[in-house]
HTML snippet that shows the backbone in 3Dmol.js (N, CA, C, O; Angstrom):
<script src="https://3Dmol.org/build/3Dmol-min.js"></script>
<div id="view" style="width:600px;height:400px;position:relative"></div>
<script>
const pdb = `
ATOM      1  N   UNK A   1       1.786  34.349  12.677  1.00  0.00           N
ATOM      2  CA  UNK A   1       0.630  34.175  11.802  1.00  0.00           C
ATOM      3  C   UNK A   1       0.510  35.420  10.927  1.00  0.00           C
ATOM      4  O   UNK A   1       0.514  36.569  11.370  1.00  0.00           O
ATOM      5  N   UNK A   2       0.373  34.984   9.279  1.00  0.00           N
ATOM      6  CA  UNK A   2       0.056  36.167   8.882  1.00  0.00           C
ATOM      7  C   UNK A   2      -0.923  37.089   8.783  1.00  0.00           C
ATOM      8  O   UNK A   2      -2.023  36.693   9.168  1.00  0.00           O
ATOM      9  N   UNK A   3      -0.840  38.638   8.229  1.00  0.00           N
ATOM     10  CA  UNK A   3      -2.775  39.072   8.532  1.00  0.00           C
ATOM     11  C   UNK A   3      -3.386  38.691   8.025  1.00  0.00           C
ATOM     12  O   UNK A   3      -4.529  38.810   8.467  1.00  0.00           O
ATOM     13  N   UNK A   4      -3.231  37.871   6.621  1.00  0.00           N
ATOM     14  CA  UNK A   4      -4.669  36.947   6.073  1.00  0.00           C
ATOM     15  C   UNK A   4      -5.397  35.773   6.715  1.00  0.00           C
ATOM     16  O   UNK A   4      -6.426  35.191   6.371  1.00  0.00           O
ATOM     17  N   UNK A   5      -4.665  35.612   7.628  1.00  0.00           N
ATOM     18  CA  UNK A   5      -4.962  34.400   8.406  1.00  0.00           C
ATOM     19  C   UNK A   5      -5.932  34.717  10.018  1.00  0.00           C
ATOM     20  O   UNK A   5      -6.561  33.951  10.748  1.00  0.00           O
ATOM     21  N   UNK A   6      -5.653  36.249  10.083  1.00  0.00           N
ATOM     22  CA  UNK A   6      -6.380  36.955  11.018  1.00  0.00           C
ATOM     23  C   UNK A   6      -7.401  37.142  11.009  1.00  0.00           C
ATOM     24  O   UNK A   6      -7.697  37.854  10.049  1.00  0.00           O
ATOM     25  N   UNK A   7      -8.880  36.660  12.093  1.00  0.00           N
ATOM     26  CA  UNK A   7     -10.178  37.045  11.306  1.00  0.00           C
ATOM     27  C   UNK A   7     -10.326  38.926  11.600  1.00  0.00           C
ATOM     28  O   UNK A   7     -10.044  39.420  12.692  1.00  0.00           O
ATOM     29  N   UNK A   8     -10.693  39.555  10.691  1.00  0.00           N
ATOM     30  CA  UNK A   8     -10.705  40.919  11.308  1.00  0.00           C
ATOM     31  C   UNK A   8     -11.798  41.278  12.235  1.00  0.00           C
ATOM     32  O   UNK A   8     -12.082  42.476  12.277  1.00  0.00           O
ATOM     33  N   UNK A   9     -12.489  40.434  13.015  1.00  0.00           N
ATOM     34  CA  UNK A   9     -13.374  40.697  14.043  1.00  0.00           C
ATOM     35  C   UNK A   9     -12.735  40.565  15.490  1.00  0.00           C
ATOM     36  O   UNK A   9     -12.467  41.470  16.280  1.00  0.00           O
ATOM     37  N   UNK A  10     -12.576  39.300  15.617  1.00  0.00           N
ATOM     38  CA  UNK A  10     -12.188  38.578  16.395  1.00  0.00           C
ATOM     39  C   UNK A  10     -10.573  38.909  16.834  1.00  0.00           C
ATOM     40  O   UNK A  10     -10.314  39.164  18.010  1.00  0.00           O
ATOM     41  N   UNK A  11      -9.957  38.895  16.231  1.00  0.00           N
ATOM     42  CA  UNK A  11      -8.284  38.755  15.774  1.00  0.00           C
ATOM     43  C   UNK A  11      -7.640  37.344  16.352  1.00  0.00           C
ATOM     44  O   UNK A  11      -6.632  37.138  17.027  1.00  0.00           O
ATOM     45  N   UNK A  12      -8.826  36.299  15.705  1.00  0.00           N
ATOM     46  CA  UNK A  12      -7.884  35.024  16.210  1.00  0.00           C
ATOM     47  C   UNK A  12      -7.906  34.352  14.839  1.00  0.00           C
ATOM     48  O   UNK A  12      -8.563  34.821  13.909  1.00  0.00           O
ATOM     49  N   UNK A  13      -7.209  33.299  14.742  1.00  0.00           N
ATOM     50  CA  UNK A  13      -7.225  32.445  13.722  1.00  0.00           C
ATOM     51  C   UNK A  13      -8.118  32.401  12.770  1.00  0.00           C
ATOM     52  O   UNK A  13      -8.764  31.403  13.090  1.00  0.00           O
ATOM     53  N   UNK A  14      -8.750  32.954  11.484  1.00  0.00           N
ATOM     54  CA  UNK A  14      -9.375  32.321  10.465  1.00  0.00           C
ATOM     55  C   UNK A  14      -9.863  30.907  10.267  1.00  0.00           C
ATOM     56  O   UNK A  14     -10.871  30.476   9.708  1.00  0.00           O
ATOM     57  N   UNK A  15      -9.092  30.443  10.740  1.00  0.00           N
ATOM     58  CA  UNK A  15      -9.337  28.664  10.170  1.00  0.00           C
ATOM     59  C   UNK A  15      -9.230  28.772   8.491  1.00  0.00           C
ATOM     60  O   UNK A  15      -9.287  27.662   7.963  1.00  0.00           O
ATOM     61  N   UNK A  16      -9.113  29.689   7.727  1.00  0.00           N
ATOM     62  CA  UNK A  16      -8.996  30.271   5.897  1.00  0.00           C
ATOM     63  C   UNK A  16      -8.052  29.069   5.882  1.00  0.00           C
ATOM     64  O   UNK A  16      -7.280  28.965   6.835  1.00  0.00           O
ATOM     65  N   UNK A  17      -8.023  28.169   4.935  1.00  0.00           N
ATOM     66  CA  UNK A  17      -7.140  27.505   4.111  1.00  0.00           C
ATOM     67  C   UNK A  17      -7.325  27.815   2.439  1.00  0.00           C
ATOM     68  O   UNK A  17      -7.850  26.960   1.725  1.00  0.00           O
ATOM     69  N   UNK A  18      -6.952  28.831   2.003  1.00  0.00           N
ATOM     70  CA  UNK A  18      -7.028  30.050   1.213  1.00  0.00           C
ATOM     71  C   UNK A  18      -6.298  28.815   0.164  1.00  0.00           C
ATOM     72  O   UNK A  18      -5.318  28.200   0.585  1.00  0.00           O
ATOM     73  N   UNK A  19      -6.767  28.574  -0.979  1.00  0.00           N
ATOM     74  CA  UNK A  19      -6.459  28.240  -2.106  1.00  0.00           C
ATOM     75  C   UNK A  19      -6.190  26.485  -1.866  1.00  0.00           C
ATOM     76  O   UNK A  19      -5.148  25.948  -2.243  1.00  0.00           O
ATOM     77  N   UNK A  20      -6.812  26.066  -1.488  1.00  0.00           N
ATOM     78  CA  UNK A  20      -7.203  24.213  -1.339  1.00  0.00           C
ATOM     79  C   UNK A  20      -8.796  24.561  -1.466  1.00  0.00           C
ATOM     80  O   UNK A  20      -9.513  25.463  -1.033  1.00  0.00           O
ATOM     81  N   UNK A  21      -8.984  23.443  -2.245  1.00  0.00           N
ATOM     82  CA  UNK A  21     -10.678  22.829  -2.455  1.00  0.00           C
ATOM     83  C   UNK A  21     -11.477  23.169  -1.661  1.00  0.00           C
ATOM     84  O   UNK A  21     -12.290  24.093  -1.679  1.00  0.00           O
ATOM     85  N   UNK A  22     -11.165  22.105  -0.641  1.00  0.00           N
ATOM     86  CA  UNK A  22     -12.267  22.299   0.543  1.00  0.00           C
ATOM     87  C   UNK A  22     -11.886  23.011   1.727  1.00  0.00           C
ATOM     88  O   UNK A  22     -12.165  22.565   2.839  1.00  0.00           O
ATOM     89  N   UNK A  23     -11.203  24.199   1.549  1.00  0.00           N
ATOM     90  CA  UNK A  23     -11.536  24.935   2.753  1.00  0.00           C
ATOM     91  C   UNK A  23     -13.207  25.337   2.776  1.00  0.00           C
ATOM     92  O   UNK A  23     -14.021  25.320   1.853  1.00  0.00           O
ATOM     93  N   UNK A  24     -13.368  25.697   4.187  1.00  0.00           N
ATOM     94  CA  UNK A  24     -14.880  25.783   4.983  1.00  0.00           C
ATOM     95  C   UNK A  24     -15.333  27.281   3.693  1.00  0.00           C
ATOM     96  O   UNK A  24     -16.246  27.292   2.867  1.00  0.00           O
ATOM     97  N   UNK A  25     -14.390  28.267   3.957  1.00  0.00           N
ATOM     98  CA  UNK A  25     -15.180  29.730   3.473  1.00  0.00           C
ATOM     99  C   UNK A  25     -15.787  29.720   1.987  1.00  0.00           C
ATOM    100  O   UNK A  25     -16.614  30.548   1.606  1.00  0.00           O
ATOM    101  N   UNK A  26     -15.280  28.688   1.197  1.00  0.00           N
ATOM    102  CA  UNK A  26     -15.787  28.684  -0.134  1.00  0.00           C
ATOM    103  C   UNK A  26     -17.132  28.239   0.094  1.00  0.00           C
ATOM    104  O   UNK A  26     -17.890  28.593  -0.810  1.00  0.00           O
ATOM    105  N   UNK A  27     -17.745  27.483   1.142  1.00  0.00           N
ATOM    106  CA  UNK A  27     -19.121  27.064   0.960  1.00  0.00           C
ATOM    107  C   UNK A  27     -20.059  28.060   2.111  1.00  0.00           C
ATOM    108  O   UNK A  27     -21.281  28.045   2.255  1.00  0.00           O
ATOM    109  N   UNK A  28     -19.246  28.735   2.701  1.00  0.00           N
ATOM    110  CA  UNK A  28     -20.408  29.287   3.531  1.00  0.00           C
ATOM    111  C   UNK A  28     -20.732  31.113   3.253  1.00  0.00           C
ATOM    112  O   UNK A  28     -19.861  31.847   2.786  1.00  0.00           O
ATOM    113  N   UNK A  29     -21.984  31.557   3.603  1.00  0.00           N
ATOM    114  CA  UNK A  29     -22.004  32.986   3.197  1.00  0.00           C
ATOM    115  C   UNK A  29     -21.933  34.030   4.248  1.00  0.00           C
ATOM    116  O   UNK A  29     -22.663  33.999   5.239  1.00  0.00           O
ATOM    117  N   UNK A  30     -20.953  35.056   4.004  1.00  0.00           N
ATOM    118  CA  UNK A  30     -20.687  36.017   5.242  1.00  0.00           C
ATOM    119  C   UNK A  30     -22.282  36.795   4.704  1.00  0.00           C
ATOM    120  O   UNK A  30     -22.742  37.017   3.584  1.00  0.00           O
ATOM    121  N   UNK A  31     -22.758  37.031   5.984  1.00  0.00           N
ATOM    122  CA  UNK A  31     -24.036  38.385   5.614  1.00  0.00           C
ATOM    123  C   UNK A  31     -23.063  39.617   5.923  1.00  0.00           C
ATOM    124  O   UNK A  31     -22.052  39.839   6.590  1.00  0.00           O
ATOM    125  N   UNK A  32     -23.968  40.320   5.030  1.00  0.00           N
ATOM    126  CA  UNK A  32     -23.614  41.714   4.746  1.00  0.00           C
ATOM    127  C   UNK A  32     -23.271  42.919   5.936  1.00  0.00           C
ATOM    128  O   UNK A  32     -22.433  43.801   6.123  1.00  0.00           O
ATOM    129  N   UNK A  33     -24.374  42.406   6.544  1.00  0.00           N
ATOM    130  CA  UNK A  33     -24.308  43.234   8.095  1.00  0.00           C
ATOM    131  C   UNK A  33     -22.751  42.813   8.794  1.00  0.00           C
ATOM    132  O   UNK A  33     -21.906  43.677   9.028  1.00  0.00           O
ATOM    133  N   UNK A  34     -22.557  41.478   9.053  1.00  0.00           N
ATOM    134  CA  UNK A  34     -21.349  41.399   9.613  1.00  0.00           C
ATOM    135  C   UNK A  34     -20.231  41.466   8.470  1.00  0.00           C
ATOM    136  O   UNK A  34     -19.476  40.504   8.611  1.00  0.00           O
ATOM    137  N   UNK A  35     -19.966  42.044   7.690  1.00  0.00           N
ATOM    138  CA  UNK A  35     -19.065  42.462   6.682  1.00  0.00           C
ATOM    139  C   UNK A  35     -18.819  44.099   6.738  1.00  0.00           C
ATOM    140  O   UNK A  35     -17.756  44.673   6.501  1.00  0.00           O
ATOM    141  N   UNK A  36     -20.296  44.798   7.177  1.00  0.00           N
ATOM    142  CA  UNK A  36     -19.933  45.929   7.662  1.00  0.00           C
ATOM    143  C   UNK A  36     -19.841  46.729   8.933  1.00  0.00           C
ATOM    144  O   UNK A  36     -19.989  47.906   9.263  1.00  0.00           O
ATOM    145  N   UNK A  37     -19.502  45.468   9.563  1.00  0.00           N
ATOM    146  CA  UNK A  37     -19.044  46.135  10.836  1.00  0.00           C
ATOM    147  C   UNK A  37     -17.185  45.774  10.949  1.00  0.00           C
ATOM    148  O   UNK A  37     -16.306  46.034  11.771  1.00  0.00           O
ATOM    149  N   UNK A  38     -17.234  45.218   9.938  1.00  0.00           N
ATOM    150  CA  UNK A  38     -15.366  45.354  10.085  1.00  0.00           C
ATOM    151  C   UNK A  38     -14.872  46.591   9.330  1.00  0.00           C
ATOM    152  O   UNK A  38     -15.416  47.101   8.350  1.00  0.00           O
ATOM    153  N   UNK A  39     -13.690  47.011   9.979  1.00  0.00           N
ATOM    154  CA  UNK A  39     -12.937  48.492  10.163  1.00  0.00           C
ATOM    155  C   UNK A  39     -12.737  48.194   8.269  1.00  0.00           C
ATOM    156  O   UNK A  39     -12.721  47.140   7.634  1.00  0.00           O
ATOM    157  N   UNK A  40     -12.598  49.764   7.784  1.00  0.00           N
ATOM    158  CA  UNK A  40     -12.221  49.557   6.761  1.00  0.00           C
ATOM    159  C   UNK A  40     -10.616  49.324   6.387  1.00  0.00           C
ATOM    160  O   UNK A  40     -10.023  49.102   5.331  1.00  0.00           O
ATOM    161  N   UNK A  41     -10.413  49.402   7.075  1.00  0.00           N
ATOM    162  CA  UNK A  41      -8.556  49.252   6.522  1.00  0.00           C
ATOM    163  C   UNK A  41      -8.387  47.643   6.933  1.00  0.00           C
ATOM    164  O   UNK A  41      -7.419  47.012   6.510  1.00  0.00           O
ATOM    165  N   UNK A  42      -9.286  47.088   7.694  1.00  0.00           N
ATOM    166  CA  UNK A  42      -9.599  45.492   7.399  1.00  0.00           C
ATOM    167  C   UNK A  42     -10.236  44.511   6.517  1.00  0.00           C
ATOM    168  O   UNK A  42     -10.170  43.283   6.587  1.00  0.00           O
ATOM    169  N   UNK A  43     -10.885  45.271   5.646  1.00  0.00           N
ATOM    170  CA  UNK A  43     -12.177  44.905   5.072  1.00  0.00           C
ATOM    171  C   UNK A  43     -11.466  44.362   3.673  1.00  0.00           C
ATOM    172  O   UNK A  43     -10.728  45.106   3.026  1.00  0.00           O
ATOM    173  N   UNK A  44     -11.694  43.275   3.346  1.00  0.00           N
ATOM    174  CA  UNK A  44     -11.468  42.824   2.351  1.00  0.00           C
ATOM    175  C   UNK A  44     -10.001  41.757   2.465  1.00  0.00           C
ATOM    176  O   UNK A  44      -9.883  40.864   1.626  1.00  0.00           O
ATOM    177  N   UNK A  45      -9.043  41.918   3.441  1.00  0.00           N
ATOM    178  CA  UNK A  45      -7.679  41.895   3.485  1.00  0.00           C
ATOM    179  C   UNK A  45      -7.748  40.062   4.346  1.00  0.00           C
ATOM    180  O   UNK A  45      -6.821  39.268   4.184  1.00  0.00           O
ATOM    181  N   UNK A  46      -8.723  39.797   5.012  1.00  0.00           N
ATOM    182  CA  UNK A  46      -8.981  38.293   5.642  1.00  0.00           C
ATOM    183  C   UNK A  46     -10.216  38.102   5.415  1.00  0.00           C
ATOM    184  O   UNK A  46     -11.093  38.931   5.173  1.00  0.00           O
ATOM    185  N   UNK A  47     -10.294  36.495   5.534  1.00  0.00           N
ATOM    186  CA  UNK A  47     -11.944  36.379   6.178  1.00  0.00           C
ATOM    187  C   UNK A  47     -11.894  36.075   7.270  1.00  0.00           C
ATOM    188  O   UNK A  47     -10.943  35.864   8.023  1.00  0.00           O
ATOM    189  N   UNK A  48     -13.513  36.024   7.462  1.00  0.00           N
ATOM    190  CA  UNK A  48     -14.299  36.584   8.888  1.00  0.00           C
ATOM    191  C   UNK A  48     -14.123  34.832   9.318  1.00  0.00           C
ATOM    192  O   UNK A  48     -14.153  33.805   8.640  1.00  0.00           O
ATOM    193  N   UNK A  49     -14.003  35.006  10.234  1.00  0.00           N
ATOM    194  CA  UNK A  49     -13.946  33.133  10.990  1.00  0.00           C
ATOM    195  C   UNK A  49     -15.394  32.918  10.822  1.00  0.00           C
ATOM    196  O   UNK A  49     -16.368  33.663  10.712  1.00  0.00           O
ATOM    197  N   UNK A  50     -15.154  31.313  10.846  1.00  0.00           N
ATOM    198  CA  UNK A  50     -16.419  30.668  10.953  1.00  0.00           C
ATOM    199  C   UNK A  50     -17.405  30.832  12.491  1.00  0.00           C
ATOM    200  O   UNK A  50     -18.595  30.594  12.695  1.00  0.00           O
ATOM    201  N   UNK A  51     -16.242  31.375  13.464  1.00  0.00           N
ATOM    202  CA  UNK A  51     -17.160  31.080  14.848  1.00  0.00           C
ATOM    203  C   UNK A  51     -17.762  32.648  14.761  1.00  0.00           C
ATOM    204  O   UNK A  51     -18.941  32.789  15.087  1.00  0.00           O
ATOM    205  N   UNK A  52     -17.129  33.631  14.408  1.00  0.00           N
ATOM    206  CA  UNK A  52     -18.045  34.684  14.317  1.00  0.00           C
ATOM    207  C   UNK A  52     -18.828  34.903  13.114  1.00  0.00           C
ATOM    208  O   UNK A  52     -19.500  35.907  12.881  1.00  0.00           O
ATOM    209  N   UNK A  53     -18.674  33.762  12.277  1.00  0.00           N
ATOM    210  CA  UNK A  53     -19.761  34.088  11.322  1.00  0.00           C
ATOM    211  C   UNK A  53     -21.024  33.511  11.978  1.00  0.00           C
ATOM    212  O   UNK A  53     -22.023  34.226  11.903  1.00  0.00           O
ATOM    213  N   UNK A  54     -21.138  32.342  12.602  1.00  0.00           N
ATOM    214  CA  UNK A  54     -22.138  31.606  13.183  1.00  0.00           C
ATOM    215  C   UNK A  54     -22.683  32.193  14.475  1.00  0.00           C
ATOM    216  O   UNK A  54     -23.858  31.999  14.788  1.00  0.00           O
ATOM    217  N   UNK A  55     -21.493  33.223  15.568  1.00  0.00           N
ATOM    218  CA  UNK A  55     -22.354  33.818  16.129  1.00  0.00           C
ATOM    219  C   UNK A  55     -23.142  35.048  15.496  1.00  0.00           C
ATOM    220  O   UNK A  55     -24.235  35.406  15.932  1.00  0.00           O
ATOM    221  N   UNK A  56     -22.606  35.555  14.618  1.00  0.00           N
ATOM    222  CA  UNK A  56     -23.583  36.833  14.270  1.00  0.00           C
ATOM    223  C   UNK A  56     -24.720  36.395  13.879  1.00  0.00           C
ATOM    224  O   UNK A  56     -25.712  37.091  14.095  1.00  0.00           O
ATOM    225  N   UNK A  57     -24.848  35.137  13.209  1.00  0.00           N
ATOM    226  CA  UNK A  57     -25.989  34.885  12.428  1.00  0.00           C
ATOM    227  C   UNK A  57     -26.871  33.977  13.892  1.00  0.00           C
ATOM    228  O   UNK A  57     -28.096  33.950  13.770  1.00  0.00           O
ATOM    229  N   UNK A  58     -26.504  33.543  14.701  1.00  0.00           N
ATOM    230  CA  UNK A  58     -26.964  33.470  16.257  1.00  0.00           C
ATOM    231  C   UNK A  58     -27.926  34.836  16.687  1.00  0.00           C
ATOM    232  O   UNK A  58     -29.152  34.894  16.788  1.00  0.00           O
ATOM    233  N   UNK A  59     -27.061  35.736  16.865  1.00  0.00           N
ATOM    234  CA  UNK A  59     -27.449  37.175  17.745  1.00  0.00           C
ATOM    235  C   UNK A  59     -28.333  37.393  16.488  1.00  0.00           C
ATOM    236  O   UNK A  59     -29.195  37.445  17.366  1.00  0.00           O
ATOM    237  N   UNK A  60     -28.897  37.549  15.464  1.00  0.00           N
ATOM    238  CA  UNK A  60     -29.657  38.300  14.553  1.00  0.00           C
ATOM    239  C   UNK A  60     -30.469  37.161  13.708  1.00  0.00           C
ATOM    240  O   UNK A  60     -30.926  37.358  12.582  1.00  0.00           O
ATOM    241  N   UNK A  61     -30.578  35.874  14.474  1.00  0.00           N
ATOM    242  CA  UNK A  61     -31.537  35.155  14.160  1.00  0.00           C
ATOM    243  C   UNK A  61     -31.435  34.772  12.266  1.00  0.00           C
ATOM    244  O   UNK A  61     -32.421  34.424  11.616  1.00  0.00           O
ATOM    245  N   UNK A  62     -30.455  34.892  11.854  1.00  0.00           N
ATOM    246  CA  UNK A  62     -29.825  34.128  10.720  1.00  0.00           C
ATOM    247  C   UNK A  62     -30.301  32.910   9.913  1.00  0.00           C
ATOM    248  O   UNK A  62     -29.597  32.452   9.013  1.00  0.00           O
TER     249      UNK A  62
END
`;
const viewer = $3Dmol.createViewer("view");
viewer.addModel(pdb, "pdb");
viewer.setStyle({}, {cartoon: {color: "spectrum"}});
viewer.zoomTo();
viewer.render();
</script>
């Protein structure tokens, strides 16, 4: 798997289908808080999976 496909939290699968229509990440919004808790030499390079986008926004009442 490549590292774009890595979520940089987690380090499992993205689920990213990076350049088709309907992949999931074009419609949903990472918050800011969980954007800065990824390392910087990760930051920007994948997205964040959907299951840790939904738990962060879980734990911090989202």
């Amino acid at each position: 798997m490549t590292r774009d496909k890595i979520c940089p939290i987690c380090k499992k699968d993205n689920g990213c289908r990076s350049g088709e229509d309907t992949c999931w990440c074009y419609t949903i919004k990472v918050p800011k808080g969980l954007l800065e808790t990824i390392d910087d030499r990760d930051r920007g390079k994948a997205c964040v999976c959907k299951n840790c986008i939904e738990k962060y926004n879980r734990e911090n009442n989202l």
